[in-house]
C-alpha positions as CSV (number, residue, x, y, z in Angstrom):
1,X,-59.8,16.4,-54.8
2,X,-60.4,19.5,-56.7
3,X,-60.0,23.5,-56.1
4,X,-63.9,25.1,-56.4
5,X,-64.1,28.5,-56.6
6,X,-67.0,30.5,-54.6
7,X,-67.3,34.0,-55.8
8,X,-70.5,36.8,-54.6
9,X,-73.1,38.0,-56.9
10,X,-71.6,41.0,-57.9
11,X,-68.8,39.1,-60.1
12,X,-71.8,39.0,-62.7
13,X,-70.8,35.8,-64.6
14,X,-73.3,34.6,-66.8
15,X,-75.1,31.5,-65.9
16,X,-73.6,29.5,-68.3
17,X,-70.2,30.2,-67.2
18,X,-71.1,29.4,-63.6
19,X,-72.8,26.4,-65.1
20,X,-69.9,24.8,-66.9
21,X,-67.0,25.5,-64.2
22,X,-69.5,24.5,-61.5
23,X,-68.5,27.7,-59.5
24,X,-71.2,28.8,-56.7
25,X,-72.2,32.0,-55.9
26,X,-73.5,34.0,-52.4
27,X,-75.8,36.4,-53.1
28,X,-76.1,39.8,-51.6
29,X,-79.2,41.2,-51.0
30,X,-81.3,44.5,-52.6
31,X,-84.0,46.3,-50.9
32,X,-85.8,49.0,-53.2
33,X,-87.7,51.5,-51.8
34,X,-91.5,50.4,-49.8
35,X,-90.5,47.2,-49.9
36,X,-90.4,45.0,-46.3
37,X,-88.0,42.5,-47.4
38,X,-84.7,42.6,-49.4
39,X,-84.7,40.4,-52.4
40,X,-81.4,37.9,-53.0
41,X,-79.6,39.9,-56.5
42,X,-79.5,36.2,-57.9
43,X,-82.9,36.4,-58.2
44,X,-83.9,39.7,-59.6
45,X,-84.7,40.4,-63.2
46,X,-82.5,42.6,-64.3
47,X,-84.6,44.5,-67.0
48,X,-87.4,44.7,-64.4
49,X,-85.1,45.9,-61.5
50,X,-83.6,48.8,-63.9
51,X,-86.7,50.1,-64.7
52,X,-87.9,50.3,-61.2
53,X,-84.6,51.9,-60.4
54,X,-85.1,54.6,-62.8
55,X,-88.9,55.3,-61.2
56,X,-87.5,55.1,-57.8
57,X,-87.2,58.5,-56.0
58,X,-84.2,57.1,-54.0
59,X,-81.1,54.3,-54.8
60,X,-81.9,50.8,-54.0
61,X,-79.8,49.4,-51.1
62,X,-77.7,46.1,-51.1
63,X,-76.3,44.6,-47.8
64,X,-73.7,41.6,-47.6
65,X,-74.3,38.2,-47.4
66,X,-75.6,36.1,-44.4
67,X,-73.5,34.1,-42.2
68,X,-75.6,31.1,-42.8
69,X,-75.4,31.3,-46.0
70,X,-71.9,32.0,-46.6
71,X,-71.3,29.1,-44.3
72,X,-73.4,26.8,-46.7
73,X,-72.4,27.7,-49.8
74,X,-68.4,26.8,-48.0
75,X,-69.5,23.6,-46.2
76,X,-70.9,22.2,-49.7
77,X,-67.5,22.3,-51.3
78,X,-65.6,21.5,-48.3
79,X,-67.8,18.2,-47.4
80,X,-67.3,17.1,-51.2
81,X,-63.0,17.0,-50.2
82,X,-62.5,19.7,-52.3
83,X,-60.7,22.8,-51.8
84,X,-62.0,26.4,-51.8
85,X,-61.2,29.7,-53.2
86,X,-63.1,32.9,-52.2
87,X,-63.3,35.4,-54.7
88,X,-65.7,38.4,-53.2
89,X,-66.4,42.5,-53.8
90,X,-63.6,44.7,-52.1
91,X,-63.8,45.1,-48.3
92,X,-63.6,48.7,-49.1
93,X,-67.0,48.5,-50.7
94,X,-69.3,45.6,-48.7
95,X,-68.8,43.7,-45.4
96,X,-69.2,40.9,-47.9
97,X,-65.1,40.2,-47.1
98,X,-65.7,40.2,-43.7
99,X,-68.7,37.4,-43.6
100,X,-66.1,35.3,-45.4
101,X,-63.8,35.7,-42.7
102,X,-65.8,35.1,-40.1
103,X,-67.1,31.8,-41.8
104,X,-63.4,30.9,-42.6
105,X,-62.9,30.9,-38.9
C-alpha cells in the first residue's frame, strides 16, 4: 500500500512531473465566450487559449469539478489499496473543495 496524491488542474505541474510520481489530476472546466460547452483546462492549449483570451471582449469562466468525476479519479486509487491525499485550489476561490467533500463522504 502506497499514499497517491490527487491534486486539480490549477496546481499546473508539468506533465512530466505528474508522469513520474504517478499523481492524477481533476480538471476544472473553462468556458470562453460563444462557446456552448466548457472545455476540461487539462485539455486546452495553452498558447492558443491566451490568445483567444486577449481577443475576448469578456474573461473566460472556470467552474469546479464534477462529482463523477471527482468520484473517479478517488475510486481509482482507493480500489488499487492505496491511500489518498487531496490537494485542491482554496475553498475561498472554487467550490472545487467542496466536490471533494462531498465525494469523501
Amino acid at each position: 500500500m502506497s499514499v497517491k496524491l490527487v491534486t486539480d488542474s490549477t496546481s499546473y505541474i508539468s506533465p512530466e512531473l505528474l508522469k513520474r510520481y504517478d499523481i492524477g489530476v481533476i480538471s476544472l472546466s473553462v468556458l470562453m465566450e460563444g462557446e456552448e460547452e466548457a472545455a476540461r483546462e487539462v485539455d486546452l492549449d495553452y498558447d492558443s487559449f491566451y490568445n483567444r483570451m486577449a481577443q475576448a471582449k469578456e474573461i473566460p469562466t472556470s467552474s469546479q469539478p464534477s462529482i463523477a468525476e471527482m468520484n473517479q479519479a478517488f475510486e481509482k486509487v482507493l480500489q488499487q489499496g492505496d491511500d489518498l491525499v487531496v490537494v485542491v485550489i482554496s475553498s475561498k476561490m472554487s467550490g472545487t473543495y467542496s466536490t471533494a467533500n462531498v465525494v469523501k463522504e
